[in-house]
C-alpha positions as CSV (number, residue, x, y, z in Angstrom):
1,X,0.0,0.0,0.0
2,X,1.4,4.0,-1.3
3,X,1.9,6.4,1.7
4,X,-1.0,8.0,0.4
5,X,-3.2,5.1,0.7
6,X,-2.3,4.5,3.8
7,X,-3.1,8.2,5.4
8,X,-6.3,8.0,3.5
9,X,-7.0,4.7,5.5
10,X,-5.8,5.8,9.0
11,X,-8.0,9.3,8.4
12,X,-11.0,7.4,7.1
13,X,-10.4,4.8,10.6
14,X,-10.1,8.1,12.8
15,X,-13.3,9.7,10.9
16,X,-15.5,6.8,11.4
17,X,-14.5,6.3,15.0
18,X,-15.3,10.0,15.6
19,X,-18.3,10.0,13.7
20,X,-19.1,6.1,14.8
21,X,-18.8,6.2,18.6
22,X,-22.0,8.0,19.7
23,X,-23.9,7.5,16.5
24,X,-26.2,5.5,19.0
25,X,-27.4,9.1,20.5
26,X,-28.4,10.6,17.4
27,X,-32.0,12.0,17.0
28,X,-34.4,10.0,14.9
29,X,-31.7,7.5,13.5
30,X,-31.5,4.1,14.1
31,X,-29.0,2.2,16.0
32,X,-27.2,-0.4,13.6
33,X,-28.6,0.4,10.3
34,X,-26.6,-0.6,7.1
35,X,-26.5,1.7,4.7
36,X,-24.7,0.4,1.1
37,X,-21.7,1.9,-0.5
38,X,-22.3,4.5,-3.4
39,X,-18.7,3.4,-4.6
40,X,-18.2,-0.8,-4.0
41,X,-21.8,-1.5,-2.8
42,X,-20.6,-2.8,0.2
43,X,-21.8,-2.5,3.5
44,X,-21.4,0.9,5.7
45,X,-23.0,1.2,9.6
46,X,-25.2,4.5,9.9
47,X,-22.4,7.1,10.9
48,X,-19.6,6.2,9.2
49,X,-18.1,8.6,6.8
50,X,-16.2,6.2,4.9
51,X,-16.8,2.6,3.5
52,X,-14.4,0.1,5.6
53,X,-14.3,-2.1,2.8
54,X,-13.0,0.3,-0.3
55,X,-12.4,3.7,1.9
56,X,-14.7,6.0,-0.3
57,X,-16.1,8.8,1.6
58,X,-19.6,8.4,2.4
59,X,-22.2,11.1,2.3
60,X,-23.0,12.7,5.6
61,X,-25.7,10.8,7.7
62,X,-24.7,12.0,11.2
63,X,-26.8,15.2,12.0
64,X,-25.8,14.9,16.3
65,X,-22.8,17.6,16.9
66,X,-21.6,15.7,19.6
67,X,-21.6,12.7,17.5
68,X,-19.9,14.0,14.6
69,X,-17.3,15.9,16.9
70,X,-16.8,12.2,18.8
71,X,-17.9,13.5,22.5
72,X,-20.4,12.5,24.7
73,X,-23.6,14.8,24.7
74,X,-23.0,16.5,27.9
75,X,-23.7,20.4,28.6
76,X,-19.6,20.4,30.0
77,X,-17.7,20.2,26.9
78,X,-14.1,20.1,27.1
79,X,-13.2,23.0,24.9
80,X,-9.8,21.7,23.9
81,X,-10.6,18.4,23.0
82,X,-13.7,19.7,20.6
83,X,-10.9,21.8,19.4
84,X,-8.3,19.0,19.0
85,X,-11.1,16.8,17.4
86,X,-12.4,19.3,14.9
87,X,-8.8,19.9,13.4
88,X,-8.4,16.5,13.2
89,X,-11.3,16.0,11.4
90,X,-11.2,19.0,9.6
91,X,-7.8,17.9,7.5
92,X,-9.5,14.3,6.5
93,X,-12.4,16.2,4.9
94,X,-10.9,19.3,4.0
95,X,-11.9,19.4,-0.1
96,X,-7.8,20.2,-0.8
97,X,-7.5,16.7,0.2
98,X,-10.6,15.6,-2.9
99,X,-8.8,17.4,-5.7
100,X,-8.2,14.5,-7.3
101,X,-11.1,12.3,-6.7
102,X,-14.5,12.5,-8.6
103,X,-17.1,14.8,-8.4
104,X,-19.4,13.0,-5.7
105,X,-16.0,12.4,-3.5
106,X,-15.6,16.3,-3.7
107,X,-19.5,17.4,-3.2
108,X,-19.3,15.1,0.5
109,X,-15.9,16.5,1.4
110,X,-17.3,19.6,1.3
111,X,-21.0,18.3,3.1
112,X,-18.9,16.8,5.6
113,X,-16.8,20.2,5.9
114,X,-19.8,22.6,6.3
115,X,-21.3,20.2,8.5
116,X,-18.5,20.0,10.8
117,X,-18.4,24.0,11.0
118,X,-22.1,24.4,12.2
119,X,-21.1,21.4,14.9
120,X,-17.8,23.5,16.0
121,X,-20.3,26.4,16.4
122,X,-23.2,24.8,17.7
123,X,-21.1,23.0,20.5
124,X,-18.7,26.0,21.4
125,X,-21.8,28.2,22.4
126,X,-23.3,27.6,26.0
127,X,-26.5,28.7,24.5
128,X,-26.7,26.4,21.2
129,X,-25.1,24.1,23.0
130,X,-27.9,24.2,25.6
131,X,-30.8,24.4,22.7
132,X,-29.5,21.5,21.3
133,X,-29.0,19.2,24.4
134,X,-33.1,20.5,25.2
135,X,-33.9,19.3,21.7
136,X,-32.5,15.9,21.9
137,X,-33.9,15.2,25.6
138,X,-37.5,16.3,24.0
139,X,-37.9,19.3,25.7
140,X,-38.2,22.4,23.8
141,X,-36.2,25.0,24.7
142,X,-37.4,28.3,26.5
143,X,-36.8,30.6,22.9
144,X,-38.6,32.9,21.2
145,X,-41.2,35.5,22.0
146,X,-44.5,33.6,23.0
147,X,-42.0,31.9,25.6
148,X,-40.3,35.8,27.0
149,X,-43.7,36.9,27.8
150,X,-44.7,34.2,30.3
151,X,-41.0,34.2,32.0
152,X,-41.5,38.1,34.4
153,X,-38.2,37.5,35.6
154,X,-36.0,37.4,32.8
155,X,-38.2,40.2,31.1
156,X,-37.7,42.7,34.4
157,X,-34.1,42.0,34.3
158,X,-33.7,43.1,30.7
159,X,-35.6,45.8,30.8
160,X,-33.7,46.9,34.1
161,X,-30.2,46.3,32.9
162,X,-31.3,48.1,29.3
163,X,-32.6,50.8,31.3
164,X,-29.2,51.2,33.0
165,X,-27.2,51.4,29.7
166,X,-29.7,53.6,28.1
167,X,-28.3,56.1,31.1
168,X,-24.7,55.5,31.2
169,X,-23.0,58.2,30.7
170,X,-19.3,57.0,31.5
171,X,-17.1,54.1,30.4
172,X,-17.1,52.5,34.0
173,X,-20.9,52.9,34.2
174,X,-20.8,50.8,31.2
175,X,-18.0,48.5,32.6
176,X,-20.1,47.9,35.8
177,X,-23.4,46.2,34.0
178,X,-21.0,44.3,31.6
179,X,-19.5,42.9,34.9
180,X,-22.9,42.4,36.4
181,X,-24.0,40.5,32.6
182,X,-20.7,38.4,32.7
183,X,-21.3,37.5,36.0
184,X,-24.9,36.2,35.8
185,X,-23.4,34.4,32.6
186,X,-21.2,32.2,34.7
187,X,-24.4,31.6,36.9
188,X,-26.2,30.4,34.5
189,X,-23.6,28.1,32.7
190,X,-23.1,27.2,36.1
191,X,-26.6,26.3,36.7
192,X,-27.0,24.4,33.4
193,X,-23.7,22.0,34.2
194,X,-25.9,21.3,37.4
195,X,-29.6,21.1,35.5
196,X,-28.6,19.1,32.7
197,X,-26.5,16.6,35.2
198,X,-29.9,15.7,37.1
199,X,-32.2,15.8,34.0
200,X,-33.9,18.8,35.3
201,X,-35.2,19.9,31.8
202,X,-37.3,22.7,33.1
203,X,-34.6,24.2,35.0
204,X,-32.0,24.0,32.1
205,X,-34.9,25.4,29.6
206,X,-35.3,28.7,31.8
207,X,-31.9,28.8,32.5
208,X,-31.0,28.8,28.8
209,X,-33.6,31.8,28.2
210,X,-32.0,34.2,30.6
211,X,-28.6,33.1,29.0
212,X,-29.5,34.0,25.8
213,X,-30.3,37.5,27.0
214,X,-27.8,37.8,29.5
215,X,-25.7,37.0,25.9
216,X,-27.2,40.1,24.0
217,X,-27.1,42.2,26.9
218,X,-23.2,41.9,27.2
219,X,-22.9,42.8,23.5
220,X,-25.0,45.5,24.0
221,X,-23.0,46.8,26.7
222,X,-19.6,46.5,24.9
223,X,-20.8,47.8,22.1
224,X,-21.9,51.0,24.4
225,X,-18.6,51.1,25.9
226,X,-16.6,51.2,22.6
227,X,-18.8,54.5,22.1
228,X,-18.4,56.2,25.5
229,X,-14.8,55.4,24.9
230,X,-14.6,57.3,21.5
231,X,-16.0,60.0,22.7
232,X,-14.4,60.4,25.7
């Protein structure tokens, strides 16, 4: 076997074991399923990205984040492993890497690129990261504004903190609500570690709400101080 083959092999083994080991967890795909090779028409589990028998790369079928980034679905991601994992990843189905292969081999590299991107993005974010997690226990997550209106809390403490940067007048005024937003951040991530570990949906659903505020509140805030700074 060329050098080449053999990298190809040893990234299509590391791909399907990243992609492979939690393919179980996935929403609404089955456990087990064989799919058939495009290429030799042999048989490929659900998950794998390429065929064990003749190493073509499979079309994507893995649509869990956690799965495809090959870490359990927890709320505590270690940041540097997804890190480690995706740039591992990311070189076996970077499309430089297709050049030569046909046209369906290049179309998957790059479905298996952008798919790895919107994992890397949904799992780095405590809040997508906490959507997601809601989704695939079955409970919906605490979003949108028929769900604002019914939480009093998380609506008074918006409208307060807005209220509060509406009348800064100074840099530190500004610098004291961004401390007071970053704080209840790490509250709530805090509080979702602890939610999501006893299957307390409810809790981790309101608790995502307020963080996605608390989220748009900080950016409101630096983007407030960056002005006050200007013009001061």
């Amino acid at each position: 076997m060329s050098a080449t083959q053999t990298e190809g092999a040893d990234g299509a083994d590391s791909a399907n074991q990243a992609g492979g080991a939690n393919g179980g967890n996935a929403p609404q795909e089955s456990s087990g399923q064989i799919l058939q090779c495009w290429s030799c028409q042999g048989p490929v589990s659900l998950g794998l990205s390429f065929c064990p028998t003749c190493q073509a790369i499979q079309p994507p079928t893995q649509t869990d984040p956690f799965a495809q980034m090959g870490l359990e679905p927890t709320f505590d991601v270690d940041l540097a492993q997804l890190e480690q994992n995706y740039f591992c990843l990311q070189r076996t189905f970077h499309p430089d890497s297709f050049a030569a292969k046909s046209a369906k081999e290049q179309e998957y590299s790059l479905q298996h690129t952008i798919n790895l991107n919107d994992a890397l993005k949904t799992l780095k974010s405590p809040v997508l990261r906490a959507e997601y997690l809601l989704q695939f226990h079955g409970a919906a997550a605490a979003s949108g504004p028929e769900k604002t209106v019914n939480d009093e809390a998380v609506l008074l403490e918006a409208m307060e903190t807005r209220e509060a940067l509406a009348e800064a007048e100074t840099p530190g005024d500004v610098e004291a609500i961004l401390t007071r937003a970053r704080d209840g951040i790490l509250d709530c991530t805090s509080g979702l570690s602890a939610a999501f570990a006893e299957g307390d949906m409810a809790a981790a659903a309101a608790l995502t709400l307020r963080l996605t505020y608390l989220f748009k509140l900080d950016d409101e805030a630096g983007q407030s101080a960056r002005i006050l700074s200007r013009g001061a």
